[in-house]
N, C-alpha and C positions, 0 to 999 in steps of 0.2 A: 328551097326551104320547105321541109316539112308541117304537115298542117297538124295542131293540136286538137286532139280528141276533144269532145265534151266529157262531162261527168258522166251521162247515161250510155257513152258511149263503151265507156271505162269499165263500167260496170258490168254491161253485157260479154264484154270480153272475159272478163273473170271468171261470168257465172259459164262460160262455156266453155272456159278451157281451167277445168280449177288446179292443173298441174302444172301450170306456168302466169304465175302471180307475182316474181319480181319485179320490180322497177326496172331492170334491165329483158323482164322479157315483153314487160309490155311497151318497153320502147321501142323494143324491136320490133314489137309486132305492127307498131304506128308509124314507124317509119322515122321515132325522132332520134335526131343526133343532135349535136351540141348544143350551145347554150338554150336550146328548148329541153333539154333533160331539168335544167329547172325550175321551168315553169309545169313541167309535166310533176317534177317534185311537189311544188305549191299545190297542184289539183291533186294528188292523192293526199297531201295533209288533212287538205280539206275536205275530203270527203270521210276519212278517218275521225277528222273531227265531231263532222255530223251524224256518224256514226253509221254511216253505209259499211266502212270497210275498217277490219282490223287489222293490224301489223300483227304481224307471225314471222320475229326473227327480222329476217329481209325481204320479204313474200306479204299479200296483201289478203284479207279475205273476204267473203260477205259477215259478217258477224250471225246472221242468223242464219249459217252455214258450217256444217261442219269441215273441217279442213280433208284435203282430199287424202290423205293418210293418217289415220287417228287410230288412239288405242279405245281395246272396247274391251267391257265384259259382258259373257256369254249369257244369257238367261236361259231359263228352262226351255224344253220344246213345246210346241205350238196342240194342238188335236192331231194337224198333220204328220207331223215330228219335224216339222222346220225349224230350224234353232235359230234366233231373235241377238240382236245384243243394242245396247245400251252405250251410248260415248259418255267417257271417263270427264270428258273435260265441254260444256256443253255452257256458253255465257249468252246464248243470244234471247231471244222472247220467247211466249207462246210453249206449246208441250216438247215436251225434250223430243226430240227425233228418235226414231225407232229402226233401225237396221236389219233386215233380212243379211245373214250369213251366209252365201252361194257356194257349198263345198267342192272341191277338184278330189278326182281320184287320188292323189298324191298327197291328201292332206291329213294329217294326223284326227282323230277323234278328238271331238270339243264336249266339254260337259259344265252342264251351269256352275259359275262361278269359275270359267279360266279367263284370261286376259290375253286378249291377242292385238298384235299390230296388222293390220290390214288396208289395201287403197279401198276408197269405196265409188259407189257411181252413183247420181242421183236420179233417183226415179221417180213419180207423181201416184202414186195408189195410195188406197184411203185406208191401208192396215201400216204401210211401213213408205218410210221418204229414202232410203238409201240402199242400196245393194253392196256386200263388202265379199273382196275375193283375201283369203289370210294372206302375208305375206309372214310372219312367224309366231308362234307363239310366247309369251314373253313371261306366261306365269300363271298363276291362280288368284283365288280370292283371297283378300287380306287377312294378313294370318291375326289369328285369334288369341283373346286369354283371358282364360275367368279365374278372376280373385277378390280381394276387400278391397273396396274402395276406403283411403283415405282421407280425408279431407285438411287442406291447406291451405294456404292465404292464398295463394296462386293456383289457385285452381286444384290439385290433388296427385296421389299418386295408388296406383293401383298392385295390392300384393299377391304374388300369383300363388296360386291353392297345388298346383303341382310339382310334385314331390322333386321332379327334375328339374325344373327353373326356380329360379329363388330371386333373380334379376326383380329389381321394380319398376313400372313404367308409369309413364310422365303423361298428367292429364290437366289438358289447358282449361279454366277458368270456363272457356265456353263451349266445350268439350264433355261436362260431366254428367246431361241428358237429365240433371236433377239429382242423381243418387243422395244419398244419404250416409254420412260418416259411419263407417260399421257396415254397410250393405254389401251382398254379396251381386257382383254384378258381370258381362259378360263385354267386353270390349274387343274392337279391333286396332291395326295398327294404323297408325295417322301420320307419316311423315319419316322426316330424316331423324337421326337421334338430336337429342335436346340438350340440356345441360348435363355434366356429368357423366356422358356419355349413354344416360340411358333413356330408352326408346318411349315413343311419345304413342299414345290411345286415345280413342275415340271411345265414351260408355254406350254401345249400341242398345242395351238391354238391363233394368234391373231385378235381380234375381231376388230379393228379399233376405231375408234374416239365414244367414249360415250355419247358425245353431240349432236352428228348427228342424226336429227328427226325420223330416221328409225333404231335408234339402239337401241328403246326402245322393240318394241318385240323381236327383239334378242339374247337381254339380259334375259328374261323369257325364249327364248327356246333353250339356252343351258345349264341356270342355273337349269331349270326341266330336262335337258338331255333328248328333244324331237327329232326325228330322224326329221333333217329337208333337207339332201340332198338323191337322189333315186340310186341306186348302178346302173352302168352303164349296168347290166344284166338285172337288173327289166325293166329299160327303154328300153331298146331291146327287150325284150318280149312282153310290152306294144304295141310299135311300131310295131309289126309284126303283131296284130290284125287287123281281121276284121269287118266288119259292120253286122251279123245276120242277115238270111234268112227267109222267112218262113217257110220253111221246120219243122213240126214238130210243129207248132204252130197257133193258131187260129187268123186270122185274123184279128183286132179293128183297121184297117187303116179309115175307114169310122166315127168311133165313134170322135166326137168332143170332145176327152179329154182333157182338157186346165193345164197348169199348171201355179200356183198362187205362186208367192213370193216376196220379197223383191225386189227393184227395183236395188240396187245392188247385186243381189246373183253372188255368182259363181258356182252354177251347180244346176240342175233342175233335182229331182230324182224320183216327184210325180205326178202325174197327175189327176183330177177327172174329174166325168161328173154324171148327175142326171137328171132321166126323171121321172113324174109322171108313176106308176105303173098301167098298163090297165087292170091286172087281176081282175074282178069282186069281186072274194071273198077278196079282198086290197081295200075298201071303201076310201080315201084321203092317199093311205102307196104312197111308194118312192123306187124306184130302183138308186143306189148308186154305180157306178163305182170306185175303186180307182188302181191307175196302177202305178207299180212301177219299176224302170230299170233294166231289168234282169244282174247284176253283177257279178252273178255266170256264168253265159252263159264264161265269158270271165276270170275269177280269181277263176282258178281251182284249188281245193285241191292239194297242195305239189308242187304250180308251185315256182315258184322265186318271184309272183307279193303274191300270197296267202301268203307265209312268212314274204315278207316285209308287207303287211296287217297286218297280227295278230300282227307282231313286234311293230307296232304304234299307234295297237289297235282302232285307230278313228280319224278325222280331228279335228287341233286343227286351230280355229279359231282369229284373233288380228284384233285391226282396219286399219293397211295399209298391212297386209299379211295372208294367210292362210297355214298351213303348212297341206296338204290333207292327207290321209289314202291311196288314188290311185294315178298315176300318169294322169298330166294332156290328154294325149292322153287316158284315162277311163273316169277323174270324168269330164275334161268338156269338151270330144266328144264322144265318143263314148256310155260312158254310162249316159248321160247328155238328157234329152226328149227337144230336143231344135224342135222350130217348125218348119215345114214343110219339116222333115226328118224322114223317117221309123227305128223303136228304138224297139229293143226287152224288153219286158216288162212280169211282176207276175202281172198280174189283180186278186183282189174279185169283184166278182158281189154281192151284199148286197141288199136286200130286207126288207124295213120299213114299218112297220104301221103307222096310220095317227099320232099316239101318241110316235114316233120315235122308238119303240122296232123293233132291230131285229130279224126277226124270219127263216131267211136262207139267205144261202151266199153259196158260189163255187167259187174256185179259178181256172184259165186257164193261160198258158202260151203262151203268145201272142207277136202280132208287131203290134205297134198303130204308128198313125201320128197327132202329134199333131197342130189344126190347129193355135193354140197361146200360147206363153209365156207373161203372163199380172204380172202386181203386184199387190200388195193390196191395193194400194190407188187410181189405176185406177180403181179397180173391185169396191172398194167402190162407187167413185163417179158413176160408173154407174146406181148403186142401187139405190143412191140419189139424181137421176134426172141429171144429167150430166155426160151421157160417150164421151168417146171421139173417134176417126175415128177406133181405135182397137177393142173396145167393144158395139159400133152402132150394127155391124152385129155381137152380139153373145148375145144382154141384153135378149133376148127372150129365145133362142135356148138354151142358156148355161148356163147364170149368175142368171136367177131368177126362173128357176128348182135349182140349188144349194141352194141358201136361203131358197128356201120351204122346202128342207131338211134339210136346218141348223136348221129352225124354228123346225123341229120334234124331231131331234136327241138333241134340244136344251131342251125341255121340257122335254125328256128323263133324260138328265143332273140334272135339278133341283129335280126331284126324286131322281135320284140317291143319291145327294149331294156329290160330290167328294169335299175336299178340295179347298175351294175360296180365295184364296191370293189374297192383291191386293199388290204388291212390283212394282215399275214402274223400267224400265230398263234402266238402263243409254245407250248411243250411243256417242262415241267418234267420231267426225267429224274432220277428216284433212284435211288441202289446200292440192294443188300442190302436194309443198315439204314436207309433210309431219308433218307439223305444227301444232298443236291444234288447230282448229279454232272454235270449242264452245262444247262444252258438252249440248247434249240433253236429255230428258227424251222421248222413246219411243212412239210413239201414238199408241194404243190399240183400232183398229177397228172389226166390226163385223167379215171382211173379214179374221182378222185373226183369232178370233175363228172359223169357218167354216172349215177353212183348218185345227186346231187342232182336231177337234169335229170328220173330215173324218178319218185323221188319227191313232185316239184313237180304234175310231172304225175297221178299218183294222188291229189297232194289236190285236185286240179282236178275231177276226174272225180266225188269224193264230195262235196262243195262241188254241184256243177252234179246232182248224181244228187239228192240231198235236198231242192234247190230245188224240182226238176221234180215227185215226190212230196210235195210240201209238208209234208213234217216237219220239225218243228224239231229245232235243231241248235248249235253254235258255231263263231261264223266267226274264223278268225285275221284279224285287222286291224290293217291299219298305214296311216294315213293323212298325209294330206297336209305338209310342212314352215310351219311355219305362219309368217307374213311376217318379222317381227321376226329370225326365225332365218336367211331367207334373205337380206333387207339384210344382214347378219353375214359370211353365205358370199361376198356379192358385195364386200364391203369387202377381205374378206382375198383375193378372187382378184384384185381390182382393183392391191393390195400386191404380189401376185406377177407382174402384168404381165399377168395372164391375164383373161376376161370372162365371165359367166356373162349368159345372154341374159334380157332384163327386157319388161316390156308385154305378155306373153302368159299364158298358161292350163300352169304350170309340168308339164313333165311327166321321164318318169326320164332321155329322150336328150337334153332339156337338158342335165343333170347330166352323163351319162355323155360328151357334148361335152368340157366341162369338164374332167373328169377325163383325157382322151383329151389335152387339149390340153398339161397339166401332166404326163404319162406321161413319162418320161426325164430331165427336170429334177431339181434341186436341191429344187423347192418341192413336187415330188409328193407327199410323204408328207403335208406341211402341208396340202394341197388335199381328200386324201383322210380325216385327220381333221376338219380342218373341215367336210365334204361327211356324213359321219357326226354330227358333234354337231349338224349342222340336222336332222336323223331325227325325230321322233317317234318313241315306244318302243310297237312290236307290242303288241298285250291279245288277249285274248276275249271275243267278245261277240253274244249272240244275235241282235245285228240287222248284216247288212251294210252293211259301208262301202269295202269292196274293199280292196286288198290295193297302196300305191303303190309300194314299194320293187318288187316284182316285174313289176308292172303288170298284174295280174289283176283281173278285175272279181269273181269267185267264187275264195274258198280257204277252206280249214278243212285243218286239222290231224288226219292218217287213219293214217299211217302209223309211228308210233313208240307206241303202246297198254301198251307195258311201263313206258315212261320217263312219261308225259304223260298226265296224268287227262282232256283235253279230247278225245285220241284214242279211249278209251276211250266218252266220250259222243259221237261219229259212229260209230263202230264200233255202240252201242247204236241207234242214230236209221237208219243202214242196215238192222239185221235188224228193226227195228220196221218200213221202208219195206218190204221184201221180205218181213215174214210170217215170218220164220224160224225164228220159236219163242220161247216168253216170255221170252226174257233179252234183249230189250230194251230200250226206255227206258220206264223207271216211272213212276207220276203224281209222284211227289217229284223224280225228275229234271225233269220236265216245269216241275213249280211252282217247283224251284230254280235253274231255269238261270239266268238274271240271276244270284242271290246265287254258284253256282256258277264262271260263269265272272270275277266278281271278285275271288272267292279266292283262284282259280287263275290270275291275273295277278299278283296279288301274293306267291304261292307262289316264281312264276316269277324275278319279280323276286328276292327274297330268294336264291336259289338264286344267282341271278349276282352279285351281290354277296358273301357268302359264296365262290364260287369264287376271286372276283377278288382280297379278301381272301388266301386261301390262296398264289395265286400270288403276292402283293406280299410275303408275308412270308418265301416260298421264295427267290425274289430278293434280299431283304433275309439269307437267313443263307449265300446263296452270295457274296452280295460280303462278308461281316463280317468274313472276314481278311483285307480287300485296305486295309482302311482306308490313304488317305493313295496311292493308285494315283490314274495319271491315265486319266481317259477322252475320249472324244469323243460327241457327239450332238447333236441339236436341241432350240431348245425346242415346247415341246409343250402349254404352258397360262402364263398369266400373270395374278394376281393383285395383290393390292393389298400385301402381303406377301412377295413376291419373285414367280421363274418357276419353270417344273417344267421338269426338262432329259429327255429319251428316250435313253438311252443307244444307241448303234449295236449294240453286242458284245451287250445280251442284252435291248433293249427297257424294261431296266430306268426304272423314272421315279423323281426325284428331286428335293427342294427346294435351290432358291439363293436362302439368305435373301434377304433385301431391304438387307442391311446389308454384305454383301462386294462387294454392287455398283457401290461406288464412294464420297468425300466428297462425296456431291451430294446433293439430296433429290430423289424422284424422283414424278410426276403421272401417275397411275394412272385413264384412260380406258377406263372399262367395255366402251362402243359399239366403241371400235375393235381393243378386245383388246391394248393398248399398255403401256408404262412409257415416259414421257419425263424425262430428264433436267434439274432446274431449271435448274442453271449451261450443261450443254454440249447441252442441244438435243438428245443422242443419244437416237433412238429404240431401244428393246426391243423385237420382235417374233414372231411365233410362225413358225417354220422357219429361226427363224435358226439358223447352224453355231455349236457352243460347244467347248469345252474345258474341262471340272471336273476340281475334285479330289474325290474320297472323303472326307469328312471324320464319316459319321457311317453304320450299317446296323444298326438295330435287329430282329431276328427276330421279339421276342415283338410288337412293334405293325408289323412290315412298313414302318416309318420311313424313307426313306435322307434324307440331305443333302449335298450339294456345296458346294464353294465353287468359281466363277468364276475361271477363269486366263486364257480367252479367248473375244472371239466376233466372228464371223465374221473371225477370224485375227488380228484387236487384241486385243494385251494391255490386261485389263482393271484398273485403281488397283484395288485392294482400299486398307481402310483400315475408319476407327468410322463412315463415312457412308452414305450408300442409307436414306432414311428417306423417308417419305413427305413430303408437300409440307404443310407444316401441322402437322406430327407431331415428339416427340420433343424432346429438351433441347438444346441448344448451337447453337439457331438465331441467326444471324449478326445482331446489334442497328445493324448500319449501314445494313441493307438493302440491296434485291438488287443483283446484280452487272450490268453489261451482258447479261452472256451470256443470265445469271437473268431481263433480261426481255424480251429476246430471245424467248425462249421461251415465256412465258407469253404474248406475243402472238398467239404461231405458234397454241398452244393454245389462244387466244379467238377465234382467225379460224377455226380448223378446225370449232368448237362454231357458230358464227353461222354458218356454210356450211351444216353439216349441218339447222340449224332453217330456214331458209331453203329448200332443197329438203324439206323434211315439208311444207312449208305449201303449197309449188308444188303436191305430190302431192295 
């Protein structure tokens, strides 16, 4: 007969074997068999009872243990870059236990806030009690949604503010963190769905009053889950910097570097200067300074400010806030070229022919002092006979050697033929307080091509410098339109009467042909969004595939290091190629680049969205007392659900349901970007001229809607019809009309045409 364990016998078996805790393993392991299984039963009751040991399922455990396979979320990384995680599920005493992550070559990239299942092993050190190997990844952090909180008897429900969800979710009585009926607040998900099928939140955050002029980019930068406050250690770190010496560095305190920007910018990271080139064998060339803030000097690999960098990947930009990539004691002092203060700086020196090719460059790591910060409208008016008391003493010295190099590198350009968009840029203008106070279209002066034109060109130079020293690096990429999307473009220029050229090896003067040939017309703007949504969207990426919008074979991104964490690693991958001291690239940049420049494409991404977000809803709360005003514009997109009209007066974009379109139902062609009318054969299409009304401008979701008055100068029936073809109640039991199939003909000859030339192809 086998002898029963004690209790502390019991337990030491547990705590050392935490992967065999059933009743049947630790009978085994004691040796008991029959009617002792339930007295062995009675001793684990009772120690359950007293709380030594919990049941899990059929398995037993210590309670102030975590179970030997748990799910966990990741935390951020350590000083060292050791990544930390947290158990999901943690009932015992004392501080929740802390997990060391032990990666294997074979295991995917983990970044704070994913969720993995992993065994763990316990260990005794006084920073962490557990070591976890993955066994998979199971997910991210809970998905999020900012909208108005409701308040209800039972607790509440939460309205979501974007434009694509409209679902409401369910927030329990002790779930709602305090809000406030009407507040604008920032929740996650909490569980299984609830009643009614919809899903249940947790109020993690509240955001305050949704109406309030400045709680429109707030609203975009929690709902993209942009990191918008700086960990109280980054900002210590920050703060404990200093100002760069020359030590180690070539001297441009002398050179009249200027830097050119907007007249409200918030940080200044570029600087140029340009003098006619005296070498004899350079007949009319140009020597071309551009100098950039040395960032690396001070956000060194694996510090606390370098990981909140990479973490936010790039500054994200709105019209009454900036949410930066550094903190302010970086982007606007320290590493900011403000003038008449000495700033460590990456200069190329670039050397042009009279016909702008460059034919050498050298880069140095310097401390320049710049004698002016101007902007473009003053640099312009100088140029055009009116400067004013800043640029009097510089139109010789500085301002009109830059133009003679614009003018080279400018003719350069039109060889080249990079892609020529003309798209004008909206600029959202606030009072005071925060108010819309008009929507502008951008003015596009020479001054500001000259400062692109330098630009382009210095990331040429670090791009072609890094190749040549074979370091790696991230390339800015933007590749080719990929076919599907230009049949698309050739259909719609085909509509406009216009051609885009087919059977060759596409390149950007095709394009720019096209656009050239649509320049002055009606259909321009239509030619040049459509000419953009055939784009491919730029990434990072450590292997080269060129650059097609520009039409570079070599680029990388050198010159913006305050705003752009990719800058920041060429910036690192040059002083690694020059030796210039260890704050270059690290073996973890080295091993991250892939995962790095992923990030920070979708960092990227998320930024512009969020911006565009911000703008849509600025737009939305400056037309919101116009409601029932008529406007004018084009359309601009068309769906299966109506068309989006572009307004002229403010670019504004807007829906025209599918229902004020007319008593017809209407056949909705993906391929052609179409709405055809069942009865009357009228085609919808994208640049047509419209006339709406205002009939709807929502602020908190950036929402507008029109209704249809006219297009292209026909008044259009409004009425309960515009339903799709197929769709909707009160379709006609006689069957169709003449007209109705008329049309549907038109549309099965158009469809057999098109299969028909695929199969030729």
């Amino acid at each position: 007969m086998s002898t029963l364990p004690n209790k502390s016998q019991i337990l030491d078996w547990i705590s050392e074997n935490p992967t065999l805790t059933s009743k049947r393993d630790i009978a085994k392991a004691f040796g008991i068999k029959g009617a002792a299984r339930i007295d062995l039963k009675r001793l684990l009751k009772e120690l359950e009872d007293e709380g030594h040991l919990s049941k899990r399922k059929k398995t037993y455990r210590d309670p102030d243990r975590l179970p030997p396979v748990s799910v966990l979320q990741v935390l951020a990384p350590n000083d060292h870059g050791d990544l930390f995680a947290r158990p999901l599920e943690w009932h015992g005493e004392g501080v929740e236990p802390v997990v060391l992550y032990v990666p294997r070559n074979s295991d995917p990239a983990l970044g704070e806030g994913d969720r993995i299942l992993a065994r763990l092993q316990v260990v005794h050190e006084d920073d962490h009690n557990y070591e976890a190997r993955l066994i998979r990844r199971i997910g991210s952090s809970p998905r999020k949604v900012v909208g108005i909180f409701r308040q209800g008897s039972e607790g509440g429900r939460i309205m979501p503010i974007d434009k694509g969800h409209d679902k409401e979710w369910l927030v329990a009585p002790d779930a709602t963190g305090g809000a406030k009926d009407g507040e604008l607040v920032e929740a996650e998900q909490a569980g299984p769905k609830g009643r009614m099928g919809l899903p249940k939140a947790r109020i993690v955050l509240r955001l305050g009053d949704p109406t309030a002029p400045r709680a429109v980019s707030l609203i975009a930068i929690h709902q993209h889950g942009i990191p918008d406050d700086f960990p109280q250690e980054v900002l210590d770190e920050a703060d404990a910097m200093k100002p760069a010496g020359l030590k180690g560095r070539e001297d441009l305190r002398d050179m009249p570097l200027v830097t050119i920007d907007p007249s409200d910018a918030r940080d200044h990271d570029d600087a140029v200067f340009a003098e006619a080139d005296h070498d004899p064998n350079n007949p009319g060339g140009h020597v071309l300074w551009v100098a950039i803030a040395d960032v690396a000097h001070y956000v060194r690999p694996g510090s606390k400010l370098d990981r909140e960098a990479r973490k936010r990947g790039n500054s994200s930009y709105f019209p009454d806030r900036v949410v930066p990539m550094l903190p302010d004691r970086l982007s606007g002092d320290l590493c900011s070229l403000h003038e008449g203060v000495p700033r460590a700086c990456l200069a190329v020196r670039m050397v042009l022919d009279a016909e702008g090719n460059k034919i050498s460059h050298r880069f140095v790591r310097g401390l320049m002092r710049s004698p002016a910060s101007l902007n473009y409208q003053e640099v312009q008016a100088a140029m055009d006979g009116a400067p004013n008391e800043r640029t009097e003493a510089l139109i010789q010295s500085v301002i009109r050697p830059l133009y003679a190099a614009y003018a080279a590198l400018r003719s350069a350009r039109e060889r080249r033929q990079p892609l020529d968009l003309d798209l004008p840029e909206r600029k959202v203008v606030l009072d005071d307080d925060g108010k819309v106070q008009s929507v502008d279209f951008t003015e596009r002066l020479d001054a500001h091509r000259l400062i692109e034109e330098c630009m382009v060109l210095a990331n040429v130079a670090a791009a072609e410098t890094l190749i040549a020293k074979n370091t790696p690096l991230l390339f800015r990429v933007h590749e080719e339109p990929a076919m599907d999307k230009l049949d698309s473009l050739r259909e719609t220029a085909q509509s406009a009467g216009l051609v885009l050229a087919k059977g060759q090896v596409l390149q950007t003067r095709h394009l720019n042909k096209l656009l050239h040939d649509a320049e002055g017309t009606d259909e321009a703007e239509l030619i040049n969004l459509a000419t953009l949504r055939s784009m491919t969207q730029a990434y990072y990426n450590p292997q080269n595939f060129g650059h097609f919008g520009l039409a570079l074979k070599n680029y990388a991104h050198f010159t913006s290091p305050i705003r752009r964490y990719s800058d920041l690693i060429v910036h690192r991958a040059l002083i690694t190629a020059h030796g210039w001291g260890g704050d270059g690239l690290s073996p973890v940049d080295l091993e991250t680049l892939e995962a790095t420049a992923q990030h920070i494409s979708d960092t990227e991404r998320r930024s512009m969205l969020a911006e565009r977000d911000t703008t849509d809803r600025y737009l939305a709360a400056f037309l919101s007392d116009r409601i029932g005003a008529e406007f004018t514009g084009k359309i601009s997109g068309i769906a299966k659900f109506g068309v989006f009209v572009k307004l002229d007066e403010t670019g504004a974009d807007g829906l025209v349901p599918i229902s004020t379109l007319g008593n017809e139902y209407f056949h909705f062609d993906r391929e052609a970007g179409t709405l055809m009318g069942g009865d009357t054969g009228r085609i919808i299409a994208l640049g047509m001229r419209a006339k709406v009304k205002l009939i709807e401008a929502a602020p908190v979701t950036g929402g507008i809607a029109f209704e249809m008055l006219e297009l292209e100068g026909k008044e259009v029936e409004r009425g309960s019809g515009g339903r799709m073809q197929g769709y909707g109640r009160g379709r006609r039991k006689a069957g169709p009309s003449p007209k109705r199939k008329a049309a549907k003909s038109k549309i099965k000859a158009a469809k057999t045409k098109r299969k028909v030339t695929r199969r030729r192809k």
